[in-house]
C-alpha positions in Angstrom: 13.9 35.2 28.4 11.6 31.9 28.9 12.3 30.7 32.2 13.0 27.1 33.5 9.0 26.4 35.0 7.8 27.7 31.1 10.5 25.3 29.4 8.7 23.0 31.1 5.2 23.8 30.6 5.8 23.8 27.0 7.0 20.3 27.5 3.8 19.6 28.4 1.7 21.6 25.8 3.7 19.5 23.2 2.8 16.4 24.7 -1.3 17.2 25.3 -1.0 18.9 21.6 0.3 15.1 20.6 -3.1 13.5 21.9 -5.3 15.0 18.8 -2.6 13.8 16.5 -4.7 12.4 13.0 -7.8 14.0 14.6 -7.3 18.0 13.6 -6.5 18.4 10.2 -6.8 20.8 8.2 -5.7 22.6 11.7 -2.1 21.9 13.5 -2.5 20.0 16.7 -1.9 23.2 19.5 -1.3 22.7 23.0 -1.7 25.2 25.6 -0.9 25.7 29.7 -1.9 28.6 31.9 0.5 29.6 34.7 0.2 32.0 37.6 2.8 34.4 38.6 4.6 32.1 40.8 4.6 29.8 38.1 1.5 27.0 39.2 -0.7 25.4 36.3 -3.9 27.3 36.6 -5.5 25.4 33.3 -4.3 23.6 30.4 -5.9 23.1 27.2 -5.4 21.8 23.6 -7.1 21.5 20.3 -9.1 18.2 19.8 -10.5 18.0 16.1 -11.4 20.7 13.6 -14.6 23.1 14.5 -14.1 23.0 18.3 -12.3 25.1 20.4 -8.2 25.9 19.8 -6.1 25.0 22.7 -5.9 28.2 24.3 -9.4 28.8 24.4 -9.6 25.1 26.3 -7.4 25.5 28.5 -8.9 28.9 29.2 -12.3 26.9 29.8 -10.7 24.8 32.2 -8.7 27.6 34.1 -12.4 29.0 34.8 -14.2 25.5 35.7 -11.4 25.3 38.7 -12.2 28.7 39.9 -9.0 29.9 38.9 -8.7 33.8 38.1 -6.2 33.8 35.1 -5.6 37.5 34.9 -2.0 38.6 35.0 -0.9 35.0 34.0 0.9 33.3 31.5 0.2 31.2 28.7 3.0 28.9 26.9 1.3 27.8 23.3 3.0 25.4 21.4 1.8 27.6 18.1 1.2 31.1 17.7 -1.9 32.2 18.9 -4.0 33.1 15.5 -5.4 35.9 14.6 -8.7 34.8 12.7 -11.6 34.3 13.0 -12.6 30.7 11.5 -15.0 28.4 12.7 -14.0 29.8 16.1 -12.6 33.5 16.9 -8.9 34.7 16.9 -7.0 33.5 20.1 -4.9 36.1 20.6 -7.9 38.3 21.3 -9.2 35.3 23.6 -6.0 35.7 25.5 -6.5 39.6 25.9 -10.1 39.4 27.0 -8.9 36.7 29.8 -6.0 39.3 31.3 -3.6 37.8 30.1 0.1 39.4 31.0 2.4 37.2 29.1 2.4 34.7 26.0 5.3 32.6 25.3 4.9 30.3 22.1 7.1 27.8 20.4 6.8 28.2 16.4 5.5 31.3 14.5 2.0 30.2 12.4 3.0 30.2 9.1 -0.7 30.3 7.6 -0.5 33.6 5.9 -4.4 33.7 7.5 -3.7 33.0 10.8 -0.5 35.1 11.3 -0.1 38.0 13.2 -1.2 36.7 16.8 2.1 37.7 18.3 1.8 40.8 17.0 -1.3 41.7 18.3 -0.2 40.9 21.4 3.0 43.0 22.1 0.7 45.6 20.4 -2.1 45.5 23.2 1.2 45.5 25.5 1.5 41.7 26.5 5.2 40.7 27.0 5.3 37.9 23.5 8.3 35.7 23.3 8.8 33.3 20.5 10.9 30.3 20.0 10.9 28.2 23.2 11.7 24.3 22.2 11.0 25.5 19.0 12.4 22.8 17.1 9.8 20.3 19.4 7.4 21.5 18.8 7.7 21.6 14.9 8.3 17.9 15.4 5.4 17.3 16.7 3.1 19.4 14.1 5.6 18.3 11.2 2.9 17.0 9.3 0.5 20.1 9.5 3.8 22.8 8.6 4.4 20.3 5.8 1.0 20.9 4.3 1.1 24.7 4.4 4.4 24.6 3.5 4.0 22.6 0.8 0.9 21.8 0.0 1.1 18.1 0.3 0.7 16.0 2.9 3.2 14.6 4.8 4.7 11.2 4.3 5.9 8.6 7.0 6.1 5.4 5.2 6.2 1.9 7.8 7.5 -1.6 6.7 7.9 -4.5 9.1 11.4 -6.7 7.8 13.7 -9.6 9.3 17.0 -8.3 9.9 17.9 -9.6 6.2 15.9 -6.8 4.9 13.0 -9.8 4.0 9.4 -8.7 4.1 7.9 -12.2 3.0 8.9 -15.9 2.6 10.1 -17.1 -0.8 6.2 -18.5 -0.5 5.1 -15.1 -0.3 3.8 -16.0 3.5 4.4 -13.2 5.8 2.4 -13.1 8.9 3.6 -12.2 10.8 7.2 -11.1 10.7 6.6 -8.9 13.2 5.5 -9.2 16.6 2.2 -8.5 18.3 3.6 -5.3 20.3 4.7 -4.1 16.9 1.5 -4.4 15.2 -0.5 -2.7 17.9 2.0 0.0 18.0 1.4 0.2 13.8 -2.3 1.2 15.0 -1.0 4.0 16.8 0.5 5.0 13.7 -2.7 4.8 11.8 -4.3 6.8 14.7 -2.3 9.6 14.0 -2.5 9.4 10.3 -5.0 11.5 8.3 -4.8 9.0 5.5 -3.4 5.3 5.1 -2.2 4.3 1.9 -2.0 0.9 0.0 -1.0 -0.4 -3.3 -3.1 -3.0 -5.1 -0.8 -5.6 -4.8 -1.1 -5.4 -1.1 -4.6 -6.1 -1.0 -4.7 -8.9 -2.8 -1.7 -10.4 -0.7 -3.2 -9.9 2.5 -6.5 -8.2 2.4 -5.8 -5.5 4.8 -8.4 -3.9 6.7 -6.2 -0.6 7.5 -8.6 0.8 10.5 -7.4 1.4 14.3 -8.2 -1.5 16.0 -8.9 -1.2 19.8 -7.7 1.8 22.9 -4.8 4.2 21.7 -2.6 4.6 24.6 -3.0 8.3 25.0 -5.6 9.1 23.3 -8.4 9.6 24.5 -10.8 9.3 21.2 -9.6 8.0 17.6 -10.7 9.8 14.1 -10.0 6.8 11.7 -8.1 7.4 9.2 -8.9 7.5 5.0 -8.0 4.2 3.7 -6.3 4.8 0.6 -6.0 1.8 -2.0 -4.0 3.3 -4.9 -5.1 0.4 -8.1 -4.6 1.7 -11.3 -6.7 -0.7 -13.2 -9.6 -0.9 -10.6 -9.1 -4.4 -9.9 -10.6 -4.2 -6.0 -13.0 -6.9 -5.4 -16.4 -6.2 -3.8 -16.1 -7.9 0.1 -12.5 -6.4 0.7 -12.1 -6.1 4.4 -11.1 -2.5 3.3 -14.2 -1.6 1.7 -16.2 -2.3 4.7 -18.0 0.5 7.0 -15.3 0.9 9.8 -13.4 3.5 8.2 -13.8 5.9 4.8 -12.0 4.5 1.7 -10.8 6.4 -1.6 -10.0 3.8 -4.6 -7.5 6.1 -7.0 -7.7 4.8 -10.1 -6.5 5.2 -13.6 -8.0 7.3 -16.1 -9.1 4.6 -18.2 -10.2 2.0 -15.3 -13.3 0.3 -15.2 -15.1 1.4 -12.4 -18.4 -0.3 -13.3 -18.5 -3.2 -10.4 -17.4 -0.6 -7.9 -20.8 0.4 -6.5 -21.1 2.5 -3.9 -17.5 3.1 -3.3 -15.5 6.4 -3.7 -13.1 6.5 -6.5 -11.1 9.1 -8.0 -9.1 9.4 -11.6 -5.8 10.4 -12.1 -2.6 10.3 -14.2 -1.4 7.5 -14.7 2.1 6.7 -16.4 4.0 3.2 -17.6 4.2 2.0 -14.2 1.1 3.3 -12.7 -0.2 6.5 -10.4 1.4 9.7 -10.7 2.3 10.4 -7.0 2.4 13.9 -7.0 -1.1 13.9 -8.2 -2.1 11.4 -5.8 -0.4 13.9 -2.8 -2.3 16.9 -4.5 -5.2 14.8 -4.2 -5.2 14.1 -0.8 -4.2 17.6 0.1 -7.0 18.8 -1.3 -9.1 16.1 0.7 -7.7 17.8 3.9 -5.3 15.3 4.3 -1.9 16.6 6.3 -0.4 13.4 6.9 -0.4 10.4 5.3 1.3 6.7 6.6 2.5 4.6 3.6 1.7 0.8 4.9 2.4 -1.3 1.8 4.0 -2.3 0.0 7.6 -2.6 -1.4 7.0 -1.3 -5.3 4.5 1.3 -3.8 7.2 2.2 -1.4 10.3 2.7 -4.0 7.3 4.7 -6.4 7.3 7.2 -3.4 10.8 7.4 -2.7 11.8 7.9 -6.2 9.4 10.7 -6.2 11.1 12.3 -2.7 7.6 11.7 -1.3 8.9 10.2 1.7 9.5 12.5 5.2 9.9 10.0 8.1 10.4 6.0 7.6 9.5 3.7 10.6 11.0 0.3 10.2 9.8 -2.4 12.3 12.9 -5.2 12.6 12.5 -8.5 13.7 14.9 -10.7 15.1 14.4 -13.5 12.3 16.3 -14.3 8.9 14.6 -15.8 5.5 17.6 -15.6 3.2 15.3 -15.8 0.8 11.9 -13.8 -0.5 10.8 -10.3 -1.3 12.3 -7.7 0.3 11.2 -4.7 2.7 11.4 -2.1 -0.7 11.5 -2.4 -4.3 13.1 0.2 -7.3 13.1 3.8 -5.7 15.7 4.8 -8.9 18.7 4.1 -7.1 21.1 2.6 -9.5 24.3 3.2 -7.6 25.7 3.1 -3.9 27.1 7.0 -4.5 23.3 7.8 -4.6 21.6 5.8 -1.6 19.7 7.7 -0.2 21.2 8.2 3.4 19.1 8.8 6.5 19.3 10.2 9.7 18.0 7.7 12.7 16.3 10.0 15.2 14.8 6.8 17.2 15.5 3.4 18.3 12.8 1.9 20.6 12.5 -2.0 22.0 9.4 -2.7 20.9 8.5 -6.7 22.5 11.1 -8.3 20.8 11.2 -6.1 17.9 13.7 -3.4 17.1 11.5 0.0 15.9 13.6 2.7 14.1 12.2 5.8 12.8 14.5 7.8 10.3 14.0 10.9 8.4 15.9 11.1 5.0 19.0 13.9 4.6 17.9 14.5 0.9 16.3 13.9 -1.9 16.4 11.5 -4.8 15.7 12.9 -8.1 14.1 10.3 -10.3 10.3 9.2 -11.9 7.4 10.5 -10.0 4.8 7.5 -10.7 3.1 5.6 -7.8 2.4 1.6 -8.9 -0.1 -0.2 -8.2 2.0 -3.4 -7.5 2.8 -3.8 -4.1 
C-alpha cells in the first residue's frame, strides 16, 4: 500500500513530467522521484524531448551528481518503467542496476513494446505497486494514451467568445475579444501542443502567426509546434506570417489543389469531400507525423467540422466580459440539429484569467455525423 510521503512524490513527478508537455512526442511525458527509506528526495528526474534520457534514468543522474547512494530506495514513476530498448535502454533494468528496492508507478504503459517493466521488476524481486493517483497522471499524458490508444492525436480545441457566445463584430473585427492574460496563456497552450491547426478562413481574417511567443511559465525550453493550415483549394498567399521560419508549417490541401505558387513550403494531399478536408484523414496524417496532440485555434466552421467528426477531447473556452449582440459566433454547424442532441460537457476547470473567465471542458460523448474538415473558418 502507497504511503502518504509517495502520494505525494507522485504529485510531484506529475507536475515535473508536465514541464516537457509538446516537447516529447512520439514518447509520453514521464516524471520520476527517488526517495530514501525514511522517505527524503534523493533525485528527481523526467523526460525532456524524444532521444534523451527517460525520467527515471534523469533523476537517477541527478541522485548520483548529489552524492546520493540510491540503493535500497524508492522510485515513484508517473508511467511504467519500459522494458525496451529504443533510442535509450529499458528503465526497468536501469532501476535494478541502481539497487533499487521499491517502484511505485501511476498508469500501466500501454505500448504493447514498452510493456512489461513492472513485471520485470517483481520478477528480479522489487516490491512493484501500480495505480497511485492513477487517474492524474493519465490526465496529464492524455494526449500521448490517446495516440496509442487510438492512433490519432489528441484534440483540445480553444475559442476566445463574449459572454453572448460572439467571436467577432457584425464587421468581422475581432481583436481582441479577449484579454492580454488570455492570449499569453493561449501560448502556453501552443507550447504544449505538438501541432496547431487553422482553417483557411482564418488566415485570411487575421493572418495568424501560430508560434509561442516569449518565456513559458514552467518551462524551461519550448519545442514549437507544427503550424497546420488545413486549405482545401491552396489558396495561402506567399508572405503569410505563418509561412515564415519561426516554426514548421504543413499546408493540407485538396487533391486537386494547385500547389504551383507554393514554393518551398510543405504540403500534403488528402480527401477532400463537398465541404472540404476529410478529418479523419487529416488526424491519420498527423499521427503519422508524430503528432500526439493537437490544439484547434480557428475557426468556427473548422471547429463544428471537428466536432461533427467526434474529433474533439478537451475544449478551452476563453470568455470575456463583453457583449456584441450581433456577429459571428464562437462555432459553426458541428450536425447538431436538435437540443435532444447537444452535445453536453463536463467542466473540469474554471480559472480567472485577468478579467477573463477560462473554462476547460471535456465532452461526455460523441456526436455521430459527417467527418469532413472545411476550409472556411
Amino acid at each position: 500500500m502507497a504511503t502518504a510521503t509517495e502520494a505525494d512524490a507522485m504529485r510531484r513527478a506529475i507536475a515535473l513530467a508536465a514541464r516537457a508537455l509538446g516537447s516529447t512526442s512520439p514518447n509520453p511525458v514521464v516524471g520520476c522521484v527517488l526517495l530514501d527509506a525514511d522517505g527524503r528526495i534523493l533525485g528527481e528526474g523526467w523526460h525532456r524531448r524524444a532521444g534523451e534520457p527517460h525520467a527515471e534514468v534523469d533523476a537517477l543522474r541527478a541522485a548520483a551528481e548529489a552524492g546520493h547512494d540510491v540503493r535500497g530506495g524508492t522510485a515513484v514513476v508517473t508511467l511504467e518503467p519500459c522494458n525496451h530498448t529504443g533510442r535509450t535502454g529499458p528503465c526497468a533494468q536501469a532501476l535494478l542496476d541502481a539497487g533499487i528496492a521499491r517502484v511505485v508507478y501511476a498508469v500501466a504503459d500501454p505500448n504493447p513494446t514498452a510493456t512489461g517493466g513492472a513485471d520485470t521488476l517483481a520478477a528480479a524481486g522489487v516490491d512493484t505497486e501500480g495505480g497511485l493517483l492513477a487517474d492524474e497522471a493519465a490526465a496529464g499524458n492524455a494526449a500521448w494514451l490517446t495516440s496509442v490508444l487510438h492512433r490519432r492525436p489528441f484534440v483540445v480545441w480553444k475559442y476566445a467568445a463574449t459572454l453572448d457566445g460572439r467571436s467577432a463584430a457584425a464587421d468581422g473585427t475581432s481583436r481582441w475579444i479577449s484579454s492580454a492574460d488570455s492570449r499569453a496563456d493561449v501560448h502556453r497552450l501552443r507550447a504544449e501542443a505538438d501541432a496547431v491547426v487553422v482553417g483557411s478562413g482564418t488566415l485570411r481574417a487575421d493572418d495568424p502567426h501560430l508560434a509561442v511567443r516569449g518565456p513559458v511559465p514552467g518551462r524551461d525550453a519550448v519545442t514549437q509546434p507544427l503550424r497546420v493550415v488545413v486549405d482545401t483549394r491552396a489558396t495561402v498567399k506567399p508572405g503569410a506570417r505563418v509561412l515564415d521560419d519561426a516554426a514548421p508549417t504543413l499546408i493540407v490541401v485538396g487533391e486537386d489543389a494547385d500547389t504551383g505558387h507554393l514554393t518551398g513550403v510543405e504540403t500534403v494531399r488528402l480527401p477532400a469531400g463537398p465541404t472540404g478536408i476529410d478529418v479523419h484523414a487529416l488526424l491519420t496524417e498527423l499521427y503519422e507525423r508524430g503528432v500526439c496532440s493537437v490544439l484547434l485555434e480557428g475557426g468556427s466552421t473548422l471547429a463544428g467540422a471537428f466536432l461533427a467528426a467526434g474529433a474533439v477531447d478537451r475544449v478551452v473556452g476563453y470568455l470575456a466580459p463583453a457583449l456584441l449582440g450581433a456577429g459571428p459566433s464562437a462555432l459553426g454547424d458541428a450536425g447538431i440539429g436538435t437540443i435532444a442532441h447537444a452535445l453536453r460537457l463536463d467542466v473540469t476547470d474554471v480559472t480567472r484569467i485577468g478579467p477573463d473567465l477560462r473554462i476547460t471542458a471535456t465532452p461526455l460523448a460523441p456526436v455521430p455525423a459527417p467527418v469532413s474538415a472545411t476550409e472556411e473558418s
